[in-house]
C-alpha positions as CSV (number, residue, x, y, z in Angstrom):
1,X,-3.9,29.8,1.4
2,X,-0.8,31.3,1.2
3,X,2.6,30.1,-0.7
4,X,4.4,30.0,2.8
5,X,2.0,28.4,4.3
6,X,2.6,24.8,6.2
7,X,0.2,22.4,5.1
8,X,-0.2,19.5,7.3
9,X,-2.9,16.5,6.0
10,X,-3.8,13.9,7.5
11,X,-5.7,11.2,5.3
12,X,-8.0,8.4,6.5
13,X,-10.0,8.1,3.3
14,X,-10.5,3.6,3.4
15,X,-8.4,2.9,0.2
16,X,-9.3,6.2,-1.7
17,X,-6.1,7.3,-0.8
18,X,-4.2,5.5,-4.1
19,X,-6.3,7.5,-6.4
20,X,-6.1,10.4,-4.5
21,X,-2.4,10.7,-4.1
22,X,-1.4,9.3,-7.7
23,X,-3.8,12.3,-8.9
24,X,-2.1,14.8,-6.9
25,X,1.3,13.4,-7.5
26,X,0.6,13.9,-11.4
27,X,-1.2,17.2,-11.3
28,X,1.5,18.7,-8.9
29,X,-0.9,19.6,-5.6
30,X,0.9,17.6,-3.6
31,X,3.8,19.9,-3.4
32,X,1.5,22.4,-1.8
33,X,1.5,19.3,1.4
34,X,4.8,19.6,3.9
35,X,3.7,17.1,5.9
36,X,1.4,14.2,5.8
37,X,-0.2,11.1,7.6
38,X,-2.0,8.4,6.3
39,X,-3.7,5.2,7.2
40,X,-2.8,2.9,4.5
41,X,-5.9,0.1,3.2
42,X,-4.1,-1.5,0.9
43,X,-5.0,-5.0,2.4
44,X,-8.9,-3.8,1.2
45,X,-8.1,-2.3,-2.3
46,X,-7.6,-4.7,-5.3
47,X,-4.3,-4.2,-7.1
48,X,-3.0,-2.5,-4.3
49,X,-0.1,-4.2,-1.9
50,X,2.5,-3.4,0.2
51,X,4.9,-3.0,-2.8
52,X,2.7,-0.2,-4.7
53,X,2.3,2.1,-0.8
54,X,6.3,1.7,-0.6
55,X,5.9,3.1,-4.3
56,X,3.9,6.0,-3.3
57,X,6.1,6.5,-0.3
58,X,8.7,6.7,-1.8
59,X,7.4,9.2,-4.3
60,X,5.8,11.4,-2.2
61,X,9.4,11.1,0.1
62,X,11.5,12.2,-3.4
63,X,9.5,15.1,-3.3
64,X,10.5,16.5,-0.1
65,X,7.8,16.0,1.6
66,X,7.5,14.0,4.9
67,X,5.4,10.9,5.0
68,X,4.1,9.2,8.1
69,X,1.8,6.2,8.4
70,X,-1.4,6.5,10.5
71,X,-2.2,4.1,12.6
C-alpha cells in the first residue's frame, strides 16, 4: 500500500456493511478508500432504513470520497 495509491472497494458484505463503514468512518480508514460500491441490505438489518444509508452516504460523500450503490 502506498499513500498515492487508488483504492477502489467494492462491498457486498449482506448488512455487515453499517458496522463496517461506521467503524471505519470513526477510526479514519475510510479516507484511505477513493472510490466505493456497495450493495445496500438495509431492508434485512434491524434499525437500519433508507434514512440511516442516505446517512452514511452522505458521510462517506462529505469526505470526498465517491459513493456508488451496487446493484
Amino acid at each position: 500500500y502506498n499513500e498515492n495509491d487508488f483504492i477502489v472497494v467494492k462491498m457486498d458484505i449482506e448488512g455487515s456493511e453499517y458496522n463496517v463503514l461506521r467503524k471505519s468512518i470513526k477510526d479514519g480508514t475510510i479516507k484511505k478508500v477513493n472510490d466505493i460500491w456497495i450493495e445496500w441490505h438495509h431492508n434485512h438489518v434491524k434499525f437500519e432504513n433508507e434514512s440511516t444509508t442516505n446517512d452514511l452516504k452522505n458521510q462517506i460523500s462529505n469526505l470526498g470520497i465517491n459513493i456508488n450503490d451496487w446493484y
